[in-house]
N, C-alpha and C positions, 0 to 999 in steps of 0.2 A: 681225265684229270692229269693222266701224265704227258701233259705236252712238253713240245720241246722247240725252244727256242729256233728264231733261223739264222741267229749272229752264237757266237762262239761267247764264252764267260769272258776270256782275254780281250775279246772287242768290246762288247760292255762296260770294262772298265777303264779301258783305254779311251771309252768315247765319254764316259762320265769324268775319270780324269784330263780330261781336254776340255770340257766345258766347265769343269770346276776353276778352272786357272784361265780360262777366259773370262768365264764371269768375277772374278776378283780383280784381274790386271784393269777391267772396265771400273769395278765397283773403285778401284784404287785412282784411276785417270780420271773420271767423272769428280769424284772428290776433289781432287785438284786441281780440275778446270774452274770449280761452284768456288773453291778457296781464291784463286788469283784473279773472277771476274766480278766478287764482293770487294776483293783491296784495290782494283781499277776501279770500280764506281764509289766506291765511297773516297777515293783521291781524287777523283774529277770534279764531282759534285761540291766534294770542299773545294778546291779551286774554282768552281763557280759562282760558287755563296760570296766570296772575295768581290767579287765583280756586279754585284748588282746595289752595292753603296747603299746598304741598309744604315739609317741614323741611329744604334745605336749595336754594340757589340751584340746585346744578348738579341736582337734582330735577327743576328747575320747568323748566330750559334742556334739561335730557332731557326731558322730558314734551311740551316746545313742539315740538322738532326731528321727535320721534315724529309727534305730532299731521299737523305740516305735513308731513312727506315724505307721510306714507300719503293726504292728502286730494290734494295736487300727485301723487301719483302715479295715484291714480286717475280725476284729471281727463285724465290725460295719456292714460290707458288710453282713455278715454270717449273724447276725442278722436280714438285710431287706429282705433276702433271703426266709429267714425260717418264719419267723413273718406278715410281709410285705404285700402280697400279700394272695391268698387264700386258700393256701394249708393247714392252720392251720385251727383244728374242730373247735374252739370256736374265733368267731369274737371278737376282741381286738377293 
């Protein structure tokens, strides 16, 4: 029962303090890649809707809404996919 380690306490902590602040600086960067490729597709896709000359507004405001829940939804997916579960090295 009294074993003893083959790393030092100071390494331990220094190796848990290093993956603590890797796994945030990612959990912080992932965040804001999923932030700025939700406000890129939901601008393009309205800029799309513009262009397909639907005959009446609420057409074109249906057509945009479609457009963006299914592309934001599937990035959302993409992301539980990839993040989610435990195929990512660094626990989030």
């Amino acid at each position: 029962m009294n074993e003893k380690f083959p790393v030092s306490n100071k390494q331990l902590c220094k190796d848990w303090g290093k993956e603590y602040i890797i796994s945030n600086i990612l959990l912080l960067f992932i965040s804001l890649i999923i932030s700025i490729a939700n406000l890129l597709l939901s601008f393009i896709l309205s800029k799309l809707t513009t262009y397909e000359k639907s005959h009446s507004i609420t057409g074109e405001l249906a057509s945009g809404t479609l457009k963006i829940f299914i592309a934001l939804f599937i990035n959302s997916v993409f992301t539980y996919i990839t993040l989610g579960n435990n195929n990512f090295p660094y626990k989030i």
